[in-house]
N, C-alpha and C positions, 0 to 999 in steps of 0.2 A: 076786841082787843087787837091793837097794830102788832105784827111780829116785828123782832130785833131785828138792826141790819144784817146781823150776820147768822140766821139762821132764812133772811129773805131772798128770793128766786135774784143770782147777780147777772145783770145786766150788763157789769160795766159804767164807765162814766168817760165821754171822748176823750180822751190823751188831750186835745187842744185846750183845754181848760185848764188843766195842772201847769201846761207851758205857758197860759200867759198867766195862770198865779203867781208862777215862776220867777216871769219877769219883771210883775209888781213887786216881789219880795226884795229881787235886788234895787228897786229902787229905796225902800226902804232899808239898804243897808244888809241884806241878810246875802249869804253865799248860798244863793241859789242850788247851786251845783253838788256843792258837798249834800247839802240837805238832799236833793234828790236821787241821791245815788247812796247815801245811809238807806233810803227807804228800798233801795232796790230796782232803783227803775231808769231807763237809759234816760239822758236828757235829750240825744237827738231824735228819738221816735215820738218824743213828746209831741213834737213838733209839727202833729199831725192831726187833721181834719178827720180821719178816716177811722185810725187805730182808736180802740175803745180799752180803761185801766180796770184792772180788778176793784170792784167796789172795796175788799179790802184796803189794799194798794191808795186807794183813792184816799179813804177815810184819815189812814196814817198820815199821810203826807198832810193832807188840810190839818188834821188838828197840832201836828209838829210846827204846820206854818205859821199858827194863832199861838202858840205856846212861844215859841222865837219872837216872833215878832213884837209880841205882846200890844197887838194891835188887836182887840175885840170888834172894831167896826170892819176886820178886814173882808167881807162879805160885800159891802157897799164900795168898800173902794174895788173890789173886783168888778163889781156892776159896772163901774165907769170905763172899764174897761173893753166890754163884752159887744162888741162890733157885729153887725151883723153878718156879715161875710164869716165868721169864727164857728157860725151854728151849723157849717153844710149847707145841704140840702134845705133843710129847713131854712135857714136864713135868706137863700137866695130865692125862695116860694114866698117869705113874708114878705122880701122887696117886690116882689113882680107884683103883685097884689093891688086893685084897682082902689081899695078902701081900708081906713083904719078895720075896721069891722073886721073883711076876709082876713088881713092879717093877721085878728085874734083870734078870729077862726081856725086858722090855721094852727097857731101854735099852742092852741089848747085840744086839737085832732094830733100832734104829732109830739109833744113834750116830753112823752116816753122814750123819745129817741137820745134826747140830748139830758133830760133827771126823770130815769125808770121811775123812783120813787112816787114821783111828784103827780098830782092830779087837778084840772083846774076844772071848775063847774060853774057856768055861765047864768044868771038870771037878769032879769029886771026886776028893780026896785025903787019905785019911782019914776024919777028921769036919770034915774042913773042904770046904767049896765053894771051888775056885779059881776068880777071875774074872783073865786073865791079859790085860794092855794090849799091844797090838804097834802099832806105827806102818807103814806099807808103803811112806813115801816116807822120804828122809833128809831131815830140819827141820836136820840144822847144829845154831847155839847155840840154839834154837828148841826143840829136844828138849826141853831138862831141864823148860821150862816150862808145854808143854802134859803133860807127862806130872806133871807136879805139881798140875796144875789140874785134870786128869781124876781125878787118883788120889784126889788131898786132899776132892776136890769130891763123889765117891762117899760117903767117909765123913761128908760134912757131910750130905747127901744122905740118908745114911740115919737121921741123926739128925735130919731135919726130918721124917722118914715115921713114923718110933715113936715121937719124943718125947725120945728122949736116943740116946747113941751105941752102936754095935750090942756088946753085951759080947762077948769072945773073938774081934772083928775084928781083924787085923792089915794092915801093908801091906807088899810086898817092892819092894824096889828095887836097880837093877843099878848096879853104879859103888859108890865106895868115896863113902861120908857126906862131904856137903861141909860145909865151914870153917863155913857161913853157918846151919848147919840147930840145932844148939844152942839157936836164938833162938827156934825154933818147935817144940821138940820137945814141953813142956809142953803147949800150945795144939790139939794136934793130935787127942787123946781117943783114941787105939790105939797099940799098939806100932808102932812104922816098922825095919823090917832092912833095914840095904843092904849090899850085895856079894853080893844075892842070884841067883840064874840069872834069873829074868824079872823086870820088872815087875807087881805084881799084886795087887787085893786077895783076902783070903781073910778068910771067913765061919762060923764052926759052921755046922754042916748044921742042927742044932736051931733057930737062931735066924732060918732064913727062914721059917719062919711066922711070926713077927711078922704081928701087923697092922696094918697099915696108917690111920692115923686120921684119914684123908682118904676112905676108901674112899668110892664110888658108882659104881656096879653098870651104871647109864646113860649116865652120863658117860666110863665106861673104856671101853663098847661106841662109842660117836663119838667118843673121842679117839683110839682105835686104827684107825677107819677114816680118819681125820684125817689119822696116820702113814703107813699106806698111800698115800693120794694125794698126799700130800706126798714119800713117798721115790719112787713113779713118776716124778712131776712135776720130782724133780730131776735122776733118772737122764734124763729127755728133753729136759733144758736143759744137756746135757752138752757140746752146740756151742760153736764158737766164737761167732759169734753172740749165745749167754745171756754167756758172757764179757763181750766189748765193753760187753754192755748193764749188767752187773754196775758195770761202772767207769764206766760215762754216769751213771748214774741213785743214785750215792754222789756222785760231785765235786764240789768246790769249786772256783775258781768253777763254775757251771752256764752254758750245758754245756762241756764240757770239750773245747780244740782238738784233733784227730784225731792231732794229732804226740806230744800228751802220755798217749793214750789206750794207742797204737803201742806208747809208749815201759815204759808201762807193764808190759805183757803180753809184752814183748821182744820184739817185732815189729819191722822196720820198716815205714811208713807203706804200702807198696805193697802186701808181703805181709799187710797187716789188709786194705786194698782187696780182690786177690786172693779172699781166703780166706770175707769176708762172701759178696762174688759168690758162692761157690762155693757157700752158701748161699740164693742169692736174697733177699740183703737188703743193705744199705748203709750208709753212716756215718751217714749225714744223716737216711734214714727211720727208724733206732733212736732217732735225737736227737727226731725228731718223735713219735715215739711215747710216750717217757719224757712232754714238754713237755707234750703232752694229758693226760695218766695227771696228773700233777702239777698244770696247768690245772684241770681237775674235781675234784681234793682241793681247792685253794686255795678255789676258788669257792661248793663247794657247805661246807668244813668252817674257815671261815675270815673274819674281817672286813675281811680287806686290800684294797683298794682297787687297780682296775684296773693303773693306775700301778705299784704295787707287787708283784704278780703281773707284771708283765710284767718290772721288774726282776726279781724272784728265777728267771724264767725267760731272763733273756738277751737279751730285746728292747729295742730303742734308746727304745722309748716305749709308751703302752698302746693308739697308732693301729696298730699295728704289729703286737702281740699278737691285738689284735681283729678284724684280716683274716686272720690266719692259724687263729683260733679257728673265727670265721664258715667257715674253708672245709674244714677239717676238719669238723665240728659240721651246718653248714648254720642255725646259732643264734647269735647275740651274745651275748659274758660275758656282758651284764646278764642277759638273757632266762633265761640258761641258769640265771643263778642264782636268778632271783624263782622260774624251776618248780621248780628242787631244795629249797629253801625251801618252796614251798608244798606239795611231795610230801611233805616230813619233816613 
C-alpha cells in the first residue's frame, strides 16, 4: 500500500518548477502573483534552480493552479515548457551525455532529485526499451499531473537532445483517455495509448544511440559528480529540521510566524517545538540562519539599501538589522559590503 503525500518522507519539490508554472499561468490569463503569495510563498525565490518548496506548499499551489485555470491538460502544457537547463545539475549531465541511452540513464539514477516521489524502471521488451513511471506515495488529483509532466516532458526532452522527436517512441498510460486530451493529441509528436497496464515511455532499442548534440565529455564527468552530492546532500536533509527550513526560507511575508509554519507541515505549534529539539535546533535560530544566508546575497549581489534589506528581512528598521548583522558577522552591513565588493 503507497502512503499519502502527507504522511510521506518530504523532499521538497525545486522552487524552479512552481516559477515557471507560474509563468504559464499568466499566459493563460491568471495573476500569477496574487495566487502565489495566497499560498504563502515568495515569488522571487521561486525563481531559483537551487531552493527546493515544501511538498505541502507545492501541492497547494499546483492544484489551486488546475482549479483557476480550469485547464485539466495543465501538466502537458507544462511539459512544453520544461527546458533542460531548468533541472540543475541534472539537466546539464543529461546534455553532456554521449547518447540517448546515458541520458535515460541518467535521469532515471537521479529523478529523486527533481520528483522524490517518482521512480522510473528500465526494461526491454522487444525492440522496444520500456522506461516505466511509478509513483510510491498517493498524489490524489495530483496524479494525473505530475504524471503528464514527467511523461510529456521526457518526450520533449528528448527532442531537445537529437534535434527532433525520437522516431518509434511511444507513450502508455493507465486510465481510460480523458475528455480534455483531443486538444493535445496533434502537439504531442508520438503516439499516446491509454488503458494501458502501466505508465511508461517506450523507445526502439535502435534509436538510443542517438547522439546527443550537446555532448561534452568534461562537463558530463562534473555534472554527474554534481548529482552525486546533491542526491547525498538531499537524502541527509531528510529531517525535519531541513523541512521547517524549506518553508522559512520560501515565505511570504518573511519570515514567516511559527503558527503558520506548524500549520503548514500539519503539525501543531508544540509538536514543531518538540520535534526541532529533538534535533538540537529551534524556530528562531533557522529564522536566524535563513536572515544571514539572505543578508550576505542582499549585500554582497544587490543595490538595496540598508533600510530595505532589513525590510525584506522583517526588521522594524535598518538599526535593528545592523545589531543583529554586527553580532552574527562581528562586521557592519556597510563594512561587509565595501569588502565583498572589493574582493569581487
Amino acid at each position: 500500500m503507497r502512503a499519502s503525500a502527507s504522511n510521506a518522507q518530504d523532499l521538497g519539490m525545486p522552487a524552479i518548477y512552481l516559477h515557471t508554472l507560474a509563468e504559464l499561468l499568466h499566459t493563460l490569463g491568471i495573476d500569477e502573483q496574487d495566487l502565489i503569495l495566497r499560498v504563502g510563498l515568495d515569488p522571487v525565490r521561486l525563481n531559483s534552480t537551487e531552493l527546493r518548496v515544501s511538498q505541502a506548499q507545492a501541492s497547494e499551489f499546483v492544484t489551486r493552479a488546475m482549479i483557476e485555470s480550469g485547464e485539466p491538460g495543465l501538466g502537458i502544457l507544462l511539459a512544453r515548457e520544461l527546458k533542460l537547463p531548468l533541472h540543475g545539475a541534472l539537466g546539464t549531465a543529461v546534455m553532456s551525455s554521449r547518447t540517448l541511452e546515458e541520458a535515460l540513464e541518467l535521469m532515471t539514477r537521479y529523478l529523486t532529485l527533481r520528483a522524490p516521489h517518482l521512480r522510473v524502471q528500465k526494461r526491454i521488451s522487444g525492440n522496444n526499451a520500456c522506461y516505466a513511471v511509478s509513483c510510491d506515495v498517493e498524489l490524489g488529483p495530483l496524479q494525473g499531473f505530475v504524471l503528464d509532466a514527467v511523461l510529456f516532458g521526457c518526450v520533449s526532452m528528448g527532442a531537445q537532445l537529437t534535434g527532433a522527436p525520437v522516431a518509434g517512441s511511444q507513450i502508455l498510460r493507465q486510465g481510460p483517455e480523458p475528455n480534455h486530451f483531443h486538444r493535445f493529441r496533434r502537439s504531442i509528436g508520438v503516439p499516446v495509448n491509454y488503458d494501458a497496464s502501466e505508465n511508461a515511455l517506450l523507445i526502439p532499442v535502435q534509436q538510443l544511440k542517438l547522439p546527443v548534440r550537446f555532448c561534452n565529455e568534461h562537463l558530463a564527468d562534473s555534472s554527474r559528480e554534481q548529482c552525486e552530492s546533491a542526491l547525498r546532500q538531499l537524502r541527509e536533509d531528510a529531517g525535519f529540521a531541513c523541512r521547517v527550513r524549506r518553508v522559512i526560507e520560501t515565505s511570504h511575508p518573511f519570515p514567516p510566524k511559527l503558527a503558520r509554519v506548524a500549520s503548514t507541515l500539519f503539525v501543531s505549534e508544540r509538536t514543531l517545538k518538540r520535534r526541532l529539539q529533538e534535533e538540537q535546533a529551534s524556530f528562531q535560530s533557522l529564522v536566524d540562519q535563513i536572515r544571514l544566508e539572505r543578508a550576505r546575497e542582499l549585500l554582497a549581489g544587490s543595490s538595496m539599501n540598508l533600510s530595505q534589506i532589513a525590510d525584506t528581512l522583517g526588521y522594524a528598521d535598518a538599526a535593528n538589522f545592523t545589531r543583529a548583522f554586527k553580532r552574527w558577522t562581528g562586521l557592519s552591513p556597510s563594512h561587509f559590503r565595501t569588502r565583498e565588493l572589493q574582493t569581487a
